[in-house]
C-alpha positions as CSV (number, residue, x, y, z in Angstrom):
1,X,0.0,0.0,0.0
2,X,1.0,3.3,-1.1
3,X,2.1,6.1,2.0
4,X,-1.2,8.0,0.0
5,X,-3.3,5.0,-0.2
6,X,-2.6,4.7,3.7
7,X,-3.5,8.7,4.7
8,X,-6.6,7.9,2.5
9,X,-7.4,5.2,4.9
10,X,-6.6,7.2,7.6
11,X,-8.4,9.7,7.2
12,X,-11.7,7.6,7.3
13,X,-11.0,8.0,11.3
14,X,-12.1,11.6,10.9
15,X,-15.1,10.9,8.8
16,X,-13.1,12.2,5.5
17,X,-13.2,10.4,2.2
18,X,-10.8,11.1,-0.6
19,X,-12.2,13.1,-3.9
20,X,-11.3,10.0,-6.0
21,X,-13.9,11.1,-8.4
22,X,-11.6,13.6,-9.6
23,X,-8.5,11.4,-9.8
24,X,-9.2,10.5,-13.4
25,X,-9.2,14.5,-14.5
26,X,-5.9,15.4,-12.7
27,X,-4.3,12.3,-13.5
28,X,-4.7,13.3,-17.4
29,X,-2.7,16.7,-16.6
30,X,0.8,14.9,-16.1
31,X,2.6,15.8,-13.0
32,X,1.9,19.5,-11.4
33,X,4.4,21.8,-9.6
34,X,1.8,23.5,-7.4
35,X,-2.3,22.8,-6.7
36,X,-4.0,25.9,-5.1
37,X,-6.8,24.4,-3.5
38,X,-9.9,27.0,-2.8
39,X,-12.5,25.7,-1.0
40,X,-10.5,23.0,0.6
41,X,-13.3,21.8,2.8
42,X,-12.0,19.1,5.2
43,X,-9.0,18.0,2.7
44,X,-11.3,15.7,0.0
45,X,-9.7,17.2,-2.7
46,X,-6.3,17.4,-1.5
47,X,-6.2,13.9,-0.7
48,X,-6.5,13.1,-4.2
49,X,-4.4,15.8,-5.2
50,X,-1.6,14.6,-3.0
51,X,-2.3,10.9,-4.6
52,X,-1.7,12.2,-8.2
53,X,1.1,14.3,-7.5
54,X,3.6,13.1,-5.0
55,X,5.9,15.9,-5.4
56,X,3.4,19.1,-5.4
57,X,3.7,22.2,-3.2
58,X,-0.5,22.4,-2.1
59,X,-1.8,25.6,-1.2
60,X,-5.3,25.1,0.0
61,X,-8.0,27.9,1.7
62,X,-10.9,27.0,3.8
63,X,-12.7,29.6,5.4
64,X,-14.4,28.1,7.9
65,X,-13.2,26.5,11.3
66,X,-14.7,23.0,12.0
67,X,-13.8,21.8,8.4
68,X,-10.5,24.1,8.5
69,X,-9.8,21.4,11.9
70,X,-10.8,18.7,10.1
71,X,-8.4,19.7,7.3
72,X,-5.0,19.7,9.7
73,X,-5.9,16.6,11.3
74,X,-6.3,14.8,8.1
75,X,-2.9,16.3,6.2
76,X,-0.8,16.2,9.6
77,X,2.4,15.8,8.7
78,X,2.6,16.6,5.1
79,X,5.2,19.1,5.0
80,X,4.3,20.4,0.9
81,X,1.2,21.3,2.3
82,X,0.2,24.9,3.7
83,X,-3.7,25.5,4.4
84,X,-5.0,29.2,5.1
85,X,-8.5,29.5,7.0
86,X,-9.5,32.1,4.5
87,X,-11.7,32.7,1.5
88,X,-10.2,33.6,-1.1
89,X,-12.2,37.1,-3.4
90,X,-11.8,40.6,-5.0
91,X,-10.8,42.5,-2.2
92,X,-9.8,42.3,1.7
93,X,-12.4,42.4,3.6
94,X,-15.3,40.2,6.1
95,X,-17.9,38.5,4.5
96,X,-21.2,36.5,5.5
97,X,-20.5,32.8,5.3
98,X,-24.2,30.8,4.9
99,X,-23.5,27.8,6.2
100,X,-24.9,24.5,4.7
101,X,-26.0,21.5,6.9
102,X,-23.8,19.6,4.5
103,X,-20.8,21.9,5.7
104,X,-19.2,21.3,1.6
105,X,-22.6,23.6,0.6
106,X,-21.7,26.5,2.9
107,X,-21.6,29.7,0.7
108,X,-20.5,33.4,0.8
109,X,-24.1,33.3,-1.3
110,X,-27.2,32.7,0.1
111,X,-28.7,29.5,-0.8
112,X,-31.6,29.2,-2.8
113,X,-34.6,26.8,-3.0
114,X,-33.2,25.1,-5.7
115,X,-30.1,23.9,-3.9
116,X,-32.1,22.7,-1.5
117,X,-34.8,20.7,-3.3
118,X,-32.4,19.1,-5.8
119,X,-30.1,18.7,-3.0
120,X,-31.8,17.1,0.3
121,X,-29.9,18.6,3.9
122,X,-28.2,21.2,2.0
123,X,-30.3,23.6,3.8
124,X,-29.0,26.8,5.8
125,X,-28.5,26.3,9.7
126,X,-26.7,29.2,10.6
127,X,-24.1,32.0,9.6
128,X,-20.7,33.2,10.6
129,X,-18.3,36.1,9.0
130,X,-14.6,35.0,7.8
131,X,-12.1,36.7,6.2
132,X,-11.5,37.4,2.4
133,X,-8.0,38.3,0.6
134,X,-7.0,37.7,-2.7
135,X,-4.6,35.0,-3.5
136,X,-1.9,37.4,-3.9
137,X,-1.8,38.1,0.2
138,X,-1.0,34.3,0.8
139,X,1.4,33.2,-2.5
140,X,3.8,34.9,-4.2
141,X,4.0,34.7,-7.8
142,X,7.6,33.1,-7.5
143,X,6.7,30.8,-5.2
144,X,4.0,29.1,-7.9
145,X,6.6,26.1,-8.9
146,X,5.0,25.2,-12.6
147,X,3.0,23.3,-14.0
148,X,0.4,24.7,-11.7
149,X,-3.2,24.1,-11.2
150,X,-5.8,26.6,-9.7
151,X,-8.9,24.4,-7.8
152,X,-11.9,26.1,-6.8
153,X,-14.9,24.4,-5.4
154,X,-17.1,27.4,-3.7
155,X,-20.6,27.3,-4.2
156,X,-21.4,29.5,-6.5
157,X,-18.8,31.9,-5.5
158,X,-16.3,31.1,-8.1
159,X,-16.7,33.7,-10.5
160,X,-15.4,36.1,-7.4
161,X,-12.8,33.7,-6.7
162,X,-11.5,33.8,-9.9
163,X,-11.4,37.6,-9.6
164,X,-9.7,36.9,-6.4
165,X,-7.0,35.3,-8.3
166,X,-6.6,37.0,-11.5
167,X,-3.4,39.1,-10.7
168,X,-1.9,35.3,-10.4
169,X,-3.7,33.4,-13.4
170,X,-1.0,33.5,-16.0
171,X,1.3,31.8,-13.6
172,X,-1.3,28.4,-13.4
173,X,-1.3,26.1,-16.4
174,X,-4.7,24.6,-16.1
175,X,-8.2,25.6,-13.8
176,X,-10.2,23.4,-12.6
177,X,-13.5,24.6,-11.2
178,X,-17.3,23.2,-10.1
179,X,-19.5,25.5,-12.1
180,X,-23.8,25.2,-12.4
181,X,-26.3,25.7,-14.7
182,X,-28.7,26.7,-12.4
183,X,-28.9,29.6,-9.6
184,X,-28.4,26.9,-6.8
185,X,-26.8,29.8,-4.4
186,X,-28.5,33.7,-5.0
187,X,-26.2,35.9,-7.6
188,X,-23.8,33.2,-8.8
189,X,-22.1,33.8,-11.9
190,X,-23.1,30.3,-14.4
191,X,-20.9,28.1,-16.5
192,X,-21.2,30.4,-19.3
193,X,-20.5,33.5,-17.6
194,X,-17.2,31.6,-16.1
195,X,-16.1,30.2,-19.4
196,X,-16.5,33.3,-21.1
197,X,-14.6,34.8,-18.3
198,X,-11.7,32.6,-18.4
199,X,-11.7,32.3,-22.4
200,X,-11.2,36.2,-22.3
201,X,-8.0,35.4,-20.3
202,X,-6.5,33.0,-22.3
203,X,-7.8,29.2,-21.3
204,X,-10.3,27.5,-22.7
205,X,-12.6,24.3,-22.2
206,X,-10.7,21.1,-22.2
207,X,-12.8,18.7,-20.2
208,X,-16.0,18.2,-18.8
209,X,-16.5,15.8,-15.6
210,X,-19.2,14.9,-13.1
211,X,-22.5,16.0,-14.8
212,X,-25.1,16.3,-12.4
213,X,-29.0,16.1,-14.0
214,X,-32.2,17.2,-12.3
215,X,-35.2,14.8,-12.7
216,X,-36.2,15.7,-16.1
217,X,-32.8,15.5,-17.1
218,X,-31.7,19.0,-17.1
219,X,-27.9,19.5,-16.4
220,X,-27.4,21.1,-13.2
221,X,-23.1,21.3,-12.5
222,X,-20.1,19.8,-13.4
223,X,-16.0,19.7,-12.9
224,X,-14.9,21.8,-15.7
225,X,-11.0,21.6,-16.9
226,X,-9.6,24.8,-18.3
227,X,-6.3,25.1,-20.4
228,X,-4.2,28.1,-20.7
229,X,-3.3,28.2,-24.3
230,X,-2.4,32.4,-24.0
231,X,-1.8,35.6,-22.1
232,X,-2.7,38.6,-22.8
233,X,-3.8,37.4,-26.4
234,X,-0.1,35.9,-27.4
235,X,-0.9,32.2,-28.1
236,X,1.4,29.6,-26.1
237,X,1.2,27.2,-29.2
């Protein structure tokens, strides 16, 4: 047994399963330099990022505390791994965190009837305020080791956490974001608003992963794999 087949098992103590669903998408990239992780949750994804990539300085952000806890207990000892109890937006700041009874729901946007009909115990119990800083106020731009790859999994917040990043973007190879169809969370940006949005800075579409469908077989979200094939216009080609 691998040493990251064995922290996958352990942490099951803590109540935390791997994100193998995404091991197929990052294993397709090749090897990475660096994963920013936004919206690390209790340390699903970086499990799996960990798994694919051995070597791979991770830089993940979770804003709020019980999952943030979670997080530490499950990546102990890994010492290429940094996590920052932070969101990560436009500007510094405080915000109002909605939290989900499924703690991976919780949302800097309120959450709409939607999300919670197509999405059973998704439901808001409560709020708190954490703190929000671009990504520039945690990682230097010559500290991202490349290939790198930009994660965001935040509820309907990721149009702003793209924002959040874009004085970084040129430095990541590849983006790989949840992104809905539907208004599951009050404001959110939707997958064509974020692909435009990324397509005007240089990456586009490569893959599409984990289609979710309503009952009458509408697509509601997916994984979507972005590409940086230019900056600022110049083609990398």
């Amino acid at each position: 047994m691998s040493r990251g087949d064995s922290r996958w098992l352990g942490a099951l103590r803590y109540g935390v399963a791997a994100g193998v669903e995404h091991v197929r998408a990052l294993k397709s990239l090749g090897e990475m330099g660096t994963v920013v992780d936004i919206g690390a949750n209790r340390g699903q994804f970086a499990l799996a990022a960990r798994h694919c990539f051995p070597g791979a300085r991770i830089v993940s952000f979770e804003p709020l505390p019980g999952p943030a806890e979670k997080f530490r207990r499950v990546l102990a000892g890994d010492s290429r791994l940094v996590l920052h109890q932070v969101a990560i937006g436009p500007a510094r700041g405080e915000e109002t965190i909605h939290i989900s009874a499924a703690d991976d729901s919780s949302s800097l946007l309120p959450i709409t009837g939607m999300q919670r009909s197509l999405f059973p115990g998704t439901g808001e119990v409560g709020t708190a305020v954490v703190q929000v800083a671009p990504l520039s106020e945690f990682l230097p731009a010559e500290e991202i080791e490349p290939p790198a790859l930009l994660k965001l999994d935040v509820q309907g917040y990721e149009l702003e956490a793209l924002k959040g990043c874009e004085a970084l973007l040129s430095r990541f190879s590849t983006v790989y974001a949840e992104c809905s169809f539907a208004e599951l969370y009050e404001g959110q940006a939707l997958t064509d608003e974020v692909i435009a949005w990324l397509r005007d800075r240089g990456f586009r579409l490569s893959g599409v992963y984990h289609m979710s469908y309503d009952g009458k077989g509408r697509a509601i979200q997916a994984d979507f794999l972005f590409t940086r094939t230019a900056v600022y216009g110049v083609s990398l080609d």
